[in-house]
C-alpha positions in Angstrom: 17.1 -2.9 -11.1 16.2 0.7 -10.6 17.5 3.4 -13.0 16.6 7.1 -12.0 15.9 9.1 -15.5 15.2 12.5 -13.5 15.2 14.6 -10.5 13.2 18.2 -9.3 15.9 19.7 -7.6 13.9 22.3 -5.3 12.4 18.6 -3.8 13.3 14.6 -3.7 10.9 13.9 -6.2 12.6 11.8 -8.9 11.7 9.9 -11.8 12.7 6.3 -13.1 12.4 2.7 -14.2 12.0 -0.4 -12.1 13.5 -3.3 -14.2 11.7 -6.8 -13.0 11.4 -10.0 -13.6 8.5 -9.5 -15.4 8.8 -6.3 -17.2 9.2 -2.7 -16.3 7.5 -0.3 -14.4 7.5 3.7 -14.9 7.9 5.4 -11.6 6.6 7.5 -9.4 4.0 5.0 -9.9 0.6 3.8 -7.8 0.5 -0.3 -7.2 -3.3 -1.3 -7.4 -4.3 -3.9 -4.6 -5.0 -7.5 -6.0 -4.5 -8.3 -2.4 -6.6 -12.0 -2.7 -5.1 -12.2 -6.1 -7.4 -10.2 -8.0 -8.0 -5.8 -8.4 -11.9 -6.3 -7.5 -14.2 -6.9 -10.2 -11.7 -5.9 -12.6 -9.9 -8.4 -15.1 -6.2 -8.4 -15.2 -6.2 -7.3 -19.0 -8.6 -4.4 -17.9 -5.9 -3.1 -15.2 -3.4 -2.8 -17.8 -5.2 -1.4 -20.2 -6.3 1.5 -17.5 -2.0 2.0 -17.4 -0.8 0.0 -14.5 2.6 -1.5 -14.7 2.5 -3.9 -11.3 0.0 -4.9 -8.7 0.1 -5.9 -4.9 -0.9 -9.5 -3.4 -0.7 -10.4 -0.4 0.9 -12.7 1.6 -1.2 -13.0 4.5 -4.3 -13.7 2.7 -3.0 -16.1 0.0 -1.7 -17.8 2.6 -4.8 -19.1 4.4 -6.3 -19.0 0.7 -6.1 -20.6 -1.2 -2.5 -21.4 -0.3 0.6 -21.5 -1.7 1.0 -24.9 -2.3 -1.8 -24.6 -4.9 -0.3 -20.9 -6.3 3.6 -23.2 -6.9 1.5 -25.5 -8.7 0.2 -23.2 -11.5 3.7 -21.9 -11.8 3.3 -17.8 -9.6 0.6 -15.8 -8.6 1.1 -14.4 -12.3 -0.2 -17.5 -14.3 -2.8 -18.4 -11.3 -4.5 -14.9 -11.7 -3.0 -14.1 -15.7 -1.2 -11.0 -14.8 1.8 -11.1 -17.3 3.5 -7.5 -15.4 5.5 -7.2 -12.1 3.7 -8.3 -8.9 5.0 -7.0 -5.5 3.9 -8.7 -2.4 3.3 -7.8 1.2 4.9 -9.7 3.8 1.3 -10.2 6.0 3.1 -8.1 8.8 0.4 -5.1 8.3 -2.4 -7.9 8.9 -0.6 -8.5 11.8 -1.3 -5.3 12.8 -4.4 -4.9 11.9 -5.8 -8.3 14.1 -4.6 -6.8 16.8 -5.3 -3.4 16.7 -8.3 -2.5 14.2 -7.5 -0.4 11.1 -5.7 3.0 11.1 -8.9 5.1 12.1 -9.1 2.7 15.1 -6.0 2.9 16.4 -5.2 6.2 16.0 -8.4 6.8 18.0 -7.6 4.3 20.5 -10.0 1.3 19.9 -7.8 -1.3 19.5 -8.9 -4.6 19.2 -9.0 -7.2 22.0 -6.6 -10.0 22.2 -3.0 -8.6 21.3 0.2 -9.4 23.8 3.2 -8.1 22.3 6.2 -10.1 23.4 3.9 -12.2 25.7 3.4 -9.2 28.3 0.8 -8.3 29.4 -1.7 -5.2 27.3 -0.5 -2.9 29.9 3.8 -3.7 29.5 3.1 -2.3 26.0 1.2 1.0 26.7 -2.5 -0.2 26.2 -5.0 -1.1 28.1 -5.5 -3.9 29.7 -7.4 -6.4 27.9 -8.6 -9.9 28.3 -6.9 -13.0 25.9 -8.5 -14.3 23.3 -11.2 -17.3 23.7 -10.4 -20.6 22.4 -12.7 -19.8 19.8 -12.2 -16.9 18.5 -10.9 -16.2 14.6 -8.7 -13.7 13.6 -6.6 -12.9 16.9 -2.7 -12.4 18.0 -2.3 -14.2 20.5 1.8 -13.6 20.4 4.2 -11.1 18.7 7.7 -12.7 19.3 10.9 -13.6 18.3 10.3 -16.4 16.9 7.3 -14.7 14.8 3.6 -14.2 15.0 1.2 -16.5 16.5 -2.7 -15.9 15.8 -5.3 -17.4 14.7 -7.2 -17.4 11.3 -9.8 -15.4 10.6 -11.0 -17.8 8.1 -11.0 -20.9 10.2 -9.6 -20.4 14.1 -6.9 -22.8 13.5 -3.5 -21.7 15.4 -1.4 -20.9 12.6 2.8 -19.1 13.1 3.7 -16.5 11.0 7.8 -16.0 10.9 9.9 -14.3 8.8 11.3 -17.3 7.0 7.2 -18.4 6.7 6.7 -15.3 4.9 9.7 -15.5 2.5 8.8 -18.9 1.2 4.9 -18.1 0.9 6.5 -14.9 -1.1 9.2 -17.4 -3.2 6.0 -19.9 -3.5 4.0 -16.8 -5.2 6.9 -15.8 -7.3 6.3 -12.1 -6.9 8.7 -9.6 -8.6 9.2 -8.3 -5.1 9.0 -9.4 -1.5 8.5 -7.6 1.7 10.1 -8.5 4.8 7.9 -9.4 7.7 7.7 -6.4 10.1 5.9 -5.3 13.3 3.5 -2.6 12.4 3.3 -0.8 15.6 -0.4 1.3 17.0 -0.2 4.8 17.8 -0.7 4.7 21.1 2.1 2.5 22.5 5.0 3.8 24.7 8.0 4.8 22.6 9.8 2.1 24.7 7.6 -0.5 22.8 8.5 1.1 19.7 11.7 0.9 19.8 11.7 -2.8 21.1 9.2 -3.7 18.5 11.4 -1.9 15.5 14.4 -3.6 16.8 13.1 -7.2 16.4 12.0 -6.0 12.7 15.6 -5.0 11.9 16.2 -9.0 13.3 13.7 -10.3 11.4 15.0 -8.2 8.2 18.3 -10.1 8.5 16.2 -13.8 8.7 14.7 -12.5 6.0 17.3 -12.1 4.1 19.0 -14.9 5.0 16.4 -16.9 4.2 16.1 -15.7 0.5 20.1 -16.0 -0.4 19.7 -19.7 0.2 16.1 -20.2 -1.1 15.0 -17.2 -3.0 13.8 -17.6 -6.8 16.4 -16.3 -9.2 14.8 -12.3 -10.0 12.9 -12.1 -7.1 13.9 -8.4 -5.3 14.0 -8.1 -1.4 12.3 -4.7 0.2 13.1 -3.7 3.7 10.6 -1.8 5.7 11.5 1.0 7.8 9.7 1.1 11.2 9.5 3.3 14.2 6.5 5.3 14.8 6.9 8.9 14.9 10.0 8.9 16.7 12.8 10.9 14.6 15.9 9.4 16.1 14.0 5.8 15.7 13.1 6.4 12.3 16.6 7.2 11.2 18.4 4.1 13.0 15.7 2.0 11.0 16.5 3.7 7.8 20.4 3.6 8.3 19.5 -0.1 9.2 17.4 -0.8 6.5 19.8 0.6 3.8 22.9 -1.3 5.4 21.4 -4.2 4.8 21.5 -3.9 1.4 17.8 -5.0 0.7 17.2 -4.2 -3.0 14.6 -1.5 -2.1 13.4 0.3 0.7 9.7 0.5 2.1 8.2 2.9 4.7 5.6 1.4 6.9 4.2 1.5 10.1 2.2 4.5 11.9 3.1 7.8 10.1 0.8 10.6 12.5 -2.5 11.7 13.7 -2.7 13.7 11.1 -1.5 14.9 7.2 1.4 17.2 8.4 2.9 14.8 10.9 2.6 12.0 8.0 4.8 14.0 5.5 7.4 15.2 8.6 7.7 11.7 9.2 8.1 10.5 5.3 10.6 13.0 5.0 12.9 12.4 7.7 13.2 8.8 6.4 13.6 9.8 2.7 16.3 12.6 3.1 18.0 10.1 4.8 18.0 7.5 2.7 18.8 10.4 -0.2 22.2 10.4 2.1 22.2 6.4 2.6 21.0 4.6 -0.3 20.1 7.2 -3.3 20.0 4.8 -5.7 17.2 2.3 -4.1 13.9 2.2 -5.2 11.4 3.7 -2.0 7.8 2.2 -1.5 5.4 4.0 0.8 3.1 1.4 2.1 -1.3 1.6 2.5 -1.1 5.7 0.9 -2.9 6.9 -1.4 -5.2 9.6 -1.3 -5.1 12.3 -3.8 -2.8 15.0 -2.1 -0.8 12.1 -0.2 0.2 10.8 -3.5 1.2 14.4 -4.4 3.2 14.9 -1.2 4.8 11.7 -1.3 6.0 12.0 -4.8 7.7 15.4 -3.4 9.0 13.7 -0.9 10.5 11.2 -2.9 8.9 8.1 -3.3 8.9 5.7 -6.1 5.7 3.5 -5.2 2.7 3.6 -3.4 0.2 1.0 -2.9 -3.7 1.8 -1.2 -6.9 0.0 -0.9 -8.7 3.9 -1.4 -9.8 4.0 -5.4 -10.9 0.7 -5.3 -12.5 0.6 -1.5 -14.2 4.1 -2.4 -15.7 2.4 -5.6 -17.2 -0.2 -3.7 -18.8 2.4 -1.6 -20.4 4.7 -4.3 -17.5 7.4 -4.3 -15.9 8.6 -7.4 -12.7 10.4 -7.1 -12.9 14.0 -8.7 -11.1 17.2 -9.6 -12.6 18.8 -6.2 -9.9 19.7 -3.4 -12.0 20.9 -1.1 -14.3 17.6 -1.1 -11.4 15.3 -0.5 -11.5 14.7 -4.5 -14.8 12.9 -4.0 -18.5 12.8 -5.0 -20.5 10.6 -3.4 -22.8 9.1 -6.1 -25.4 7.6 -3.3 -26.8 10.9 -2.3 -30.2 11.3 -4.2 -29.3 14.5 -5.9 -28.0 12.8 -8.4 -31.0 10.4 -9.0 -31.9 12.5 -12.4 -28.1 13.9 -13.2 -27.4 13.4 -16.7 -23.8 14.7 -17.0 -21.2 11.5 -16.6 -19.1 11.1 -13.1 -16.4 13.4 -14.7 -17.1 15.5 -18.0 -14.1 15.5 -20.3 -12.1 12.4 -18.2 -11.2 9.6 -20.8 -11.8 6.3 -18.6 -14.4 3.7 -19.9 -16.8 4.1 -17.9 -16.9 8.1 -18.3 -16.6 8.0 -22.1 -19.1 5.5 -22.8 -21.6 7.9 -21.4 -22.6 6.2 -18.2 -24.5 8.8 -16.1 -24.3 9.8 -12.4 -28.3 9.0 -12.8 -27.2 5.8 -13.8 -24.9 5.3 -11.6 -26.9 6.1 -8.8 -29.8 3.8 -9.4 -27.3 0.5 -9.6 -25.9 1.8 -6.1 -29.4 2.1 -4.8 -30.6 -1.5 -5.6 -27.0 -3.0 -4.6 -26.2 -3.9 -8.4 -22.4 -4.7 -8.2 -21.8 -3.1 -11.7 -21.8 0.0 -10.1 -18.6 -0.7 -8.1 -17.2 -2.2 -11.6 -17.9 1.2 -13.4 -16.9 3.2 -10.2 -13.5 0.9 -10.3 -12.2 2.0 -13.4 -12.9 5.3 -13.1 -11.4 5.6 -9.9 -8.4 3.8 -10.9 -7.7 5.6 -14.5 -8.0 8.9 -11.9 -5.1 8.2 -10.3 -3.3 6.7 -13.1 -3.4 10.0 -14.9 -2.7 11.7 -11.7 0.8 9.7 -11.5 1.4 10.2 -15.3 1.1 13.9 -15.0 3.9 14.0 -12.3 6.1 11.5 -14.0 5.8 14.1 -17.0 6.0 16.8 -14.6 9.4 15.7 -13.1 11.0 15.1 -16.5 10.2 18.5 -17.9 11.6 20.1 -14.9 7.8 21.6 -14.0 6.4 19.3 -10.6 6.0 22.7 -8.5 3.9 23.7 -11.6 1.8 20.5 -12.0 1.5 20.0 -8.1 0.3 23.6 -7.8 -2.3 22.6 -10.6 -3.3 19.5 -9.4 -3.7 20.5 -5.6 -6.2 23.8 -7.1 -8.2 21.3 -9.1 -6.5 21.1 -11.9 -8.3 17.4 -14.0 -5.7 14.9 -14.2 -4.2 14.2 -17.0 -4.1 18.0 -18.0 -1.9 19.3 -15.1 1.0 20.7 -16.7 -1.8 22.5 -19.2 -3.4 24.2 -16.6 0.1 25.2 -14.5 
C-alpha cells in the first residue's frame, strides 16, 4: 500500500507512493476538501488538472445528505461526483467535535458551544462550564458522547440521529472511499486531562469496533486509518500512538487538539511521529484539518505523508489569495480597495489558470465587491495550484537530498514551484 522512495536524514521527512484502489498518490502530498462531495466551485477534472492525486469527503455530511443509500446506488462517491483518483474519507468524529464545541479558534479561546455532555455528566464532570441541555428544537447539538457512540441532532433537520463507530464504517464502505477513518472523540482544549484520557481511551475502543466492523463488512481495497488522540498530553499521546500502531490499521492519522499555538502544534506532531518512526515506520501518517503554509512545511519535517485543510479553498471564498509573503501569513487580501486599479495579476510569474490568463487583482477585486462568485472560482485555483507546487517542491526537495535547502527557501519567500532554485 505505501512504498517510501526517500528519506532527509537530519529530519522525518520522507517521500513515497500511496498505492489505492483507485490509483496512486505521490506523497508528502495535500488532500483538497470535497467535504459535501465536491472541491467548491471547482470541477473534478479541474482538480486534477491543478495536480491533485486524492480528495477528502466526508462522512458526517454525506450522511445527512444526500445519504448513502443514494451514493451505493451510483456505484461510490467516485462515479456520484466523477472523481476517477483515490478518495479518503473522514469518519464525522471532527463534526462531533465541532457541534459541541465551536471551531478550533473557539475552543481554544474558551467559547464552546452550548449543549455538549460527554459521557452523560454533567458540563462541569468534564472541565467546562456549566451549561444548560439542548431544547427539543434545536439543530445541530450533542446531546451524548458515549459508548455506544454519538447522539445529536442534525443540523440540517433536528431529527435525533446516532452516530457509532460501526455507523461510520458502513456510511464509509457505502461511499467506497479509498480510505476510511475511524470514528474518534475530538477532544476541546480546555478539558481536564482526566477527560482526556477517558475520552482517548473510548477512541482506542471504538478503533477496535471499527475495525472489526470492516474485516467482516469492509469493500475489498478499502484501507483503514487510525487516529491518534490525546490532547497535548505527552505520555497520552504516546499510549495512543503505540495503540494506534498495534492495531495494525493500514495507516495512521493524527487528530484532535494539537496547542494554543505553532510551537506546541509541532512539539506535539513530533512526539507522535518519532514514535511511530520506532512503532510503525512503514505506515502511511495523515495529519488531520492542517494546512497553512509553514504548517505544511513543518509537518512534512516532521514526517507526515498527508494533510487535509479547508484554508486554500475557505480563504478563496473570502477574497484571500495565498502568496510568496512570510510575514503576511502568505496572504493578500484582494477586498481591500488598494487594489481597485492594480493591474499586475494575484501573483506575477505563478503558472495557475487564473494568474496566466491575465486576470487582474483590479479584476478580481471588483467581482469580490459586487459578491460575483467567480471571484472565489478564480481565487480557488490559484490558491489550490499554490500549494500544489508548494508540496511538489518538497517531494523534489526530499529526493534530491536538499529539504533544509528548499524549506529555508520557501519559509524566506521563496515562489513555489522554484524553491530548490532559489536555495
Amino acid at each position: 500500500m505505501f512504498e517510501l522512495t526517500a528519506r532527509d536524514p537530519p529530519s522525518l521527512a520522507r517521500a513515497g507512493t500511496l498505492r489505492l484502489a483507485h490509483g496512486e498518490v505521490a506523497t508528502p502530498a495535500f488532500v483538497p476538501l470535497a467535504t459535501k462531495g465536491s472541491v467548491r466551485t471547482l470541477a473534478p477534472r479541474e482538480v486534477a488538472a491543478l495536480g491533485y492525486q486524492m480528495v477528502l469527503g466526508n462522512t458526517f455530511h454525506l450522511l445527512l445528505a444526500p445519504g448513502p443509500q443514494l451514493i451505493e446506488r451510483f456505484g461510490s462517491l467516485h462515479e456520484f461526483m466523477r472523481w476517477r483518483g483515490p478518495i479518503i474519507t473522514d469518519s464525522g468524529g471532527f463534526q462531533v467535535f465541532s457541534m459541541g464545541h465551536g471551531n478550533v479558534a473557539d475552543e481554544i479561546k474558551g467559547r464552546g458551544r452550548e449543549g455538549v455532555r460527554p459521557g452523560g455528566a454533567t458540563a462541569r464532570r468534564a472541565g467546562q462550564r456549566a451549561r444548560p441541555g439542548p431544547s427539543r428544537g434545536q439543530a445541530g447539538a450533542i446531546l451524548q458522547i458515549a459508548e455506544r457512540g454519538v447522539r445529536f441532532r442534525s443540523p440540517i433537520d433536528g431529527r435525533e440521529l446516532v452516530l457509532e463507530p460501526e455507523t461510520s464504517m458502513a456510511v464509509q464502505a457505502a461511499l467506497g472511499s479509498d480510505i476510511a477513518l475511524t470514528l474518534d472523540e475530538c477532544t476541546p482544549f480546555h478539558v481536564t486531562r482526566d477527560y482526556t484520557a477517558r475520552s482517548t481511551e473510548r477512541t482506542h475502543r471504538w478503533l477496535q469496533r471499527c475495525l472489526r466492523w470492516h474485516e467482516r463488512h469492509g469493500p475489498p481495497g478499502q484501507a483503514v486509518y487510525g487516529i491518534v488522540q490525546g490532547g497535548v498530553e505527552r505520555d497520552l499521546r504516546l499510549q495512543s500512538a503505540a495503540a494506534v500502531a498495534a492495531s495494525g490499521a493500514h495507516g495512521i492519522a493524527v487528530g484532535g487538539t494539537l496547542g494554543r499555538e505553532k510551537a506546541q502544534m509541532y512539539e506535539v506532531v513530533g512526539w507522535v511521529t518519532r514514535e511511530l518512526e520506532r512503532l510503525a515506520p512503514e505506515r502511511p501518517r495523515h495529519l488531520l484539518g492542517i494546512g497553512e503554509v509553514d504548517d505544511l512545511i513543518a509537518g512534512v519535517e516532521l514526517g507526515i505523508d498527508t494533510f487535509d485543510c479547508a484554508m486554500p479553498t475557505r480563504l478563496a471564498r473570502h477574497g484571500v489569495a495565498l502568496v510568496p509573503r512570510p510575514a503576511e501569513r502568505w496572504r493578500v487580501d484582494l477586498l481591500k480597495s488598494r487594489w481597485r486599479a492594480a493591474a499586475e495579476p494575484v501573483l506575477d510569474g505563478c503558472r495557475c489558470p487564473t494568474c496566466r490568463e491575465g486576470f487582474s487583482r483590479a479584476y478580481l477585486h471588483h467581482l469580490l465587491k459586487v459578491g460575483e462568485p467567480t471571484a472565489g472560482r478564480l481565487l480557488t485555483v490559484h490558491n489550490l495550484s499554490f500549494i500544489a507546487a508548494l508540496m511538489a517542491d518538497l517531494r523534489s526537495a526530499i529526493v534530491a537530498g536538499r529539504l533544509a535547502e528548499a524549506a529555508g527557501a520557501l519559509r524566506a519567500g521563496a515562489r513555489p514551484g522554484e524553491a530548490l532554485r532559489a536555495a
